[in-house]
N, C-alpha and C positions, 0 to 999 in steps of 0.2 A: 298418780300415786305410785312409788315407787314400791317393787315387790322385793321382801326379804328374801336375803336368800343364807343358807348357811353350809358351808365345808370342814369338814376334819382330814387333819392331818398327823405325821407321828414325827419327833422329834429325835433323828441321830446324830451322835452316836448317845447311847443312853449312860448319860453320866451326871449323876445327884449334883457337885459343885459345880457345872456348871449353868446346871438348871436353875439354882439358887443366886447363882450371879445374874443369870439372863433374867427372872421374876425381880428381881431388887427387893426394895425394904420393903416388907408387908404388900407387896404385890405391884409397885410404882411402877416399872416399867410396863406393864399390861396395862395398867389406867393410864398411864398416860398417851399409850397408844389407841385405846378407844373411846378417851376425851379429842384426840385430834382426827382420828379418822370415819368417830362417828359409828363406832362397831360394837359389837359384845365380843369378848375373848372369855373364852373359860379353859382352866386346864385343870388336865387330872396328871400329875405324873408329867408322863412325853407325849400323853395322848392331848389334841390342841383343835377346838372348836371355834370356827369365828362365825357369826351372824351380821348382815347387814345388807345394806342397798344397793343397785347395780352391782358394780366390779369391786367394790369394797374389799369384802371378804379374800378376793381373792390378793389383790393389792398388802392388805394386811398380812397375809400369809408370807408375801416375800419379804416385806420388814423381820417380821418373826424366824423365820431364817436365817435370814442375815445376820441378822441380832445374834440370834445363838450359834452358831458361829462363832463371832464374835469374842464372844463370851468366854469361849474356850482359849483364848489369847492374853486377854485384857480386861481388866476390875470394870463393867459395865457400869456410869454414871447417866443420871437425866439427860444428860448434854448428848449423850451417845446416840441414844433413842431421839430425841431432838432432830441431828445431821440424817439421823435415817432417817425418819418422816420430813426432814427437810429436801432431802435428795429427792423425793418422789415426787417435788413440784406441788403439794398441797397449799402452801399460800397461796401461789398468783402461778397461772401459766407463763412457761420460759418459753419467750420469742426467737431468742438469738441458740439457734441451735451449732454449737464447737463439740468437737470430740472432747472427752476428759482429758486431761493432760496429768502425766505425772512424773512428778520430781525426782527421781533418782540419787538419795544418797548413802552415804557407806550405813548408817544407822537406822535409817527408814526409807519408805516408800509414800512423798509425800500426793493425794490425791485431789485436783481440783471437785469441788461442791459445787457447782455450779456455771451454768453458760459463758456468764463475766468473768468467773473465776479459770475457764479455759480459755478465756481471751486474752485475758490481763496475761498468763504463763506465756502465751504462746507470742504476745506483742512482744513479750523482755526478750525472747528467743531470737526474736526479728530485726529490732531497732534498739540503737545504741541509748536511745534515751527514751524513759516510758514514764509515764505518770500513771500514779493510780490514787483516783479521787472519789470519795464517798463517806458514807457514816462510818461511823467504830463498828468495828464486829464483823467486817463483812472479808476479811483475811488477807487484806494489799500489802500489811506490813510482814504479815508472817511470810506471805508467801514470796515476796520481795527476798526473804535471809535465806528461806529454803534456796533460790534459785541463785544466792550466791555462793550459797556454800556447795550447790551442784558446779557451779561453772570452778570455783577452787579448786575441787577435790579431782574432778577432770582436767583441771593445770591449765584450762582454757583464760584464768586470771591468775594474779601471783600474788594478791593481797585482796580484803574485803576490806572498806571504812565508810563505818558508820557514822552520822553526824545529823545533828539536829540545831535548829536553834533555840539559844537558853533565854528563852521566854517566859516569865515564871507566872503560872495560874493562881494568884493569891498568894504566893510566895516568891519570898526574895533569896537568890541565892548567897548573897553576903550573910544570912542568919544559918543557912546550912552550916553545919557541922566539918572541917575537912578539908583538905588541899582539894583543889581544882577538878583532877579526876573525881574524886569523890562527890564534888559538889555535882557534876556532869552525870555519874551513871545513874539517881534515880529517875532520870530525863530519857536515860536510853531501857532501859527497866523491859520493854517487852521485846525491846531488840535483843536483849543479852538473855532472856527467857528462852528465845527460840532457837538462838544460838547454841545455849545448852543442850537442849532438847534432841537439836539435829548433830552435836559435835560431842556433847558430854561436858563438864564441868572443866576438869583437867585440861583436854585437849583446849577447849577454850582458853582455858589462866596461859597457857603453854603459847599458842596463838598469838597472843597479846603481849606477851613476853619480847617473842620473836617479832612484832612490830606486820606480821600476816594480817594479824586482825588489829585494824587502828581505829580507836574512839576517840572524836576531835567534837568540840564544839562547831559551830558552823562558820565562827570568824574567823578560826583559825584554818579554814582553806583558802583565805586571800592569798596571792601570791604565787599558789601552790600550780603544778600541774600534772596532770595523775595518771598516769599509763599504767596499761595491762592491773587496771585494779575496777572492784564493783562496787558504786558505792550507790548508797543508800543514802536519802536523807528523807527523814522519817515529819512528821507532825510541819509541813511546808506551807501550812496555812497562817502560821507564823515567820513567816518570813518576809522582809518587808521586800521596794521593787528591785531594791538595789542589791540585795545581798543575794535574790534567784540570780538575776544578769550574773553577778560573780559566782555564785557554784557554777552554771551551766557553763563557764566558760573555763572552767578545769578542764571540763574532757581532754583527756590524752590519747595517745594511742591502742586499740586494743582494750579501751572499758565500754563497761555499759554502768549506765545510772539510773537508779529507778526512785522515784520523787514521788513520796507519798502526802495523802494530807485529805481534811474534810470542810471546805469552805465555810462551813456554816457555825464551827468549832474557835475563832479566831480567837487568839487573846492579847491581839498589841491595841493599841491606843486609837480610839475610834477615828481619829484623825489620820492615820495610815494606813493604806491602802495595803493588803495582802499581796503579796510578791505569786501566792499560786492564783490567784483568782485573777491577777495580770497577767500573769505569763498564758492560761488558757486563750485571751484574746488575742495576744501576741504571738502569738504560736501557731495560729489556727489556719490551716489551708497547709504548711510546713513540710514539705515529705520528710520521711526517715525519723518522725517522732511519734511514740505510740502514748492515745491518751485511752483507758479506761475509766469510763465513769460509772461507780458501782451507786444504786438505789437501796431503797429501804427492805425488799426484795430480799437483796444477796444476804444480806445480817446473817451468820450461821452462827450465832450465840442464843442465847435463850429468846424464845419464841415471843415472850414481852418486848424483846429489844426491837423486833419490828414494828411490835406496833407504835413504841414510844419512838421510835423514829419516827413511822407516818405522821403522829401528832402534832409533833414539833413541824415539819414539814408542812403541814396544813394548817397551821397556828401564823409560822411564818406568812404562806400567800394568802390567807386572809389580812393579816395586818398589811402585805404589801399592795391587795389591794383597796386596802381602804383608805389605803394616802393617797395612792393615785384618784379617791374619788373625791378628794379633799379641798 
């Protein structure tokens, strides 16, 4: 039986807004931290009590710091409190031990969340082509734009292009709204989210003016061959076998390409084989190409999206094995 144990601590610098940010609405972010970590939190004021099992308490404490902190910068959301109880390895212990890596850019300071997530930075750093393969949530494609608008901004590339292909999920792009680019950007939507985010709205429309930043469907890199540029192609689990062989055989001089996508996510016609889910065979053994493969694990979006990964993923290999016993 495990013995409670309890610590106080005091909260500087003493300052009411950012107390109120760091508590949230009617107290969320302390329940939410002692719905995940298993603790009692009480506070008076700055003064801050935590109760609980083994290293807990203590554990809890360094969230609660951080946090407020925090606080004192930036509008505190669930999601914040989340990355922080997420950082401290409370779902699943992290095997793969990397240093944190961080992104460097003129706007922010972008930091890996986890093991995968310092691997996957540090392969783009390494190898002229990387893949990053896993569920939604788990930051390949974000961190994919962060490390190109690092390598722009350091002059180490002269252009960023983005490109996916227009595969549509229950929609048809002939009923969109729009000339061509228009019918394209809701396709590229979290790439041009991140963009923003790390470059500002402006600088981006201004980017894209100047042809720095280029957004192409993915058929229209046939032909193409692309030096000193970083390109991205986003959502590659659509992609059939033919049109990977054709991106991958862009590369120019001077880029790196980072090829995202979630196997398990497909939306072309059952009868066609995925272009990433071949290329991982095809590839395999390869030097000079980095593949990260992120799990249910990495998800650093809300703490549900793990587990509805795991589900789906164990839903899957029971159906897969019961054909096999079939």
């Amino acid at each position: 039986m495990s013995v409670l144990h309890t610590i106080q601590f005091h909260l500087y610098p003493e300052d009411n807004e950012r107390l109120q940010n760091f508590l949230g609405w009617h107290n969320e972010h302390l329940e939410q931290i002692e719905l995940r970590m298993g603790v009692e939190v009480n506070s008076r004021g700055f003064q801050v009590s935590v109760t609980g099992p083994d290293d807990r308490p203590v554990r809890a404490e360094q969230v609660i710091r951080d946090l407020y902190d925090e606080a004192g910068s930036v509008t505190l959301e669930p999601e914040h409190v989340h990355l922080a109880l997420h950082n401290l390895g409370l779902d699943e212990p992290q095997t793969l031990t990397v240093d944190q890596q961080l992104i460097k850019t003129r706007r922010k300071v972008i930091k890996t969340r986890n093991a995968n997530q310092a691997q996957y930075v540090q392969s783009i750093a390494e190898h002229d082509i990387n893949f990053g393969i896993g569920p939604a949530g788990t930051g390949k494609t974000y961190l994919a734009v962060a490390c190109a608008v690092e390598a722009l901004e350091s002059e180490r590339v002269r252009r960023i292009i983005l490109t996916r292909p227009a595969v549509e999920a229950g929609e048809k792009l002939g009923f969109l709204p729009g000339d061509l680019s228009q019918k394209v950007d809701p396709y590229l939507r979290p790439l041009f989210d991140a963009l923003f985010e790390m470059l500002g709205f402006e600088t981006v429309e201004r980017l894209i003016e100047k042809n720095v930043i280029e957004v192409a469907p993915l058929a229209f890199m046939r032909g193409r061959t692309l030096n000193e540029a970083f390109i991205i192609l986003d959502e590659a689990q659509n992609t059939t076998v033919e049109q990977m062989k054709m991106f991958l055989t862009r590369m120019g001089f001077s880029s790196t390409a980072v090829i995202t996508g979630d196997i398990t996510q497909c939306d072309l016609p059952k009868h066609q084989k995925s272009g990433l889910r071949h290329v991982i065979e095809v590839l395999e053994g390869v030097d000079d190409i980095g593949f990260t493969f992120y799990q249910a694990k990495d998800v650093v979006r809300h703490a549900l999206v793990q587990k509805i990964v795991k589900a789906y993923d164990q839903y899957d290999r029971q159906q897969a094995a019961g054909k096999r016993s079939e």
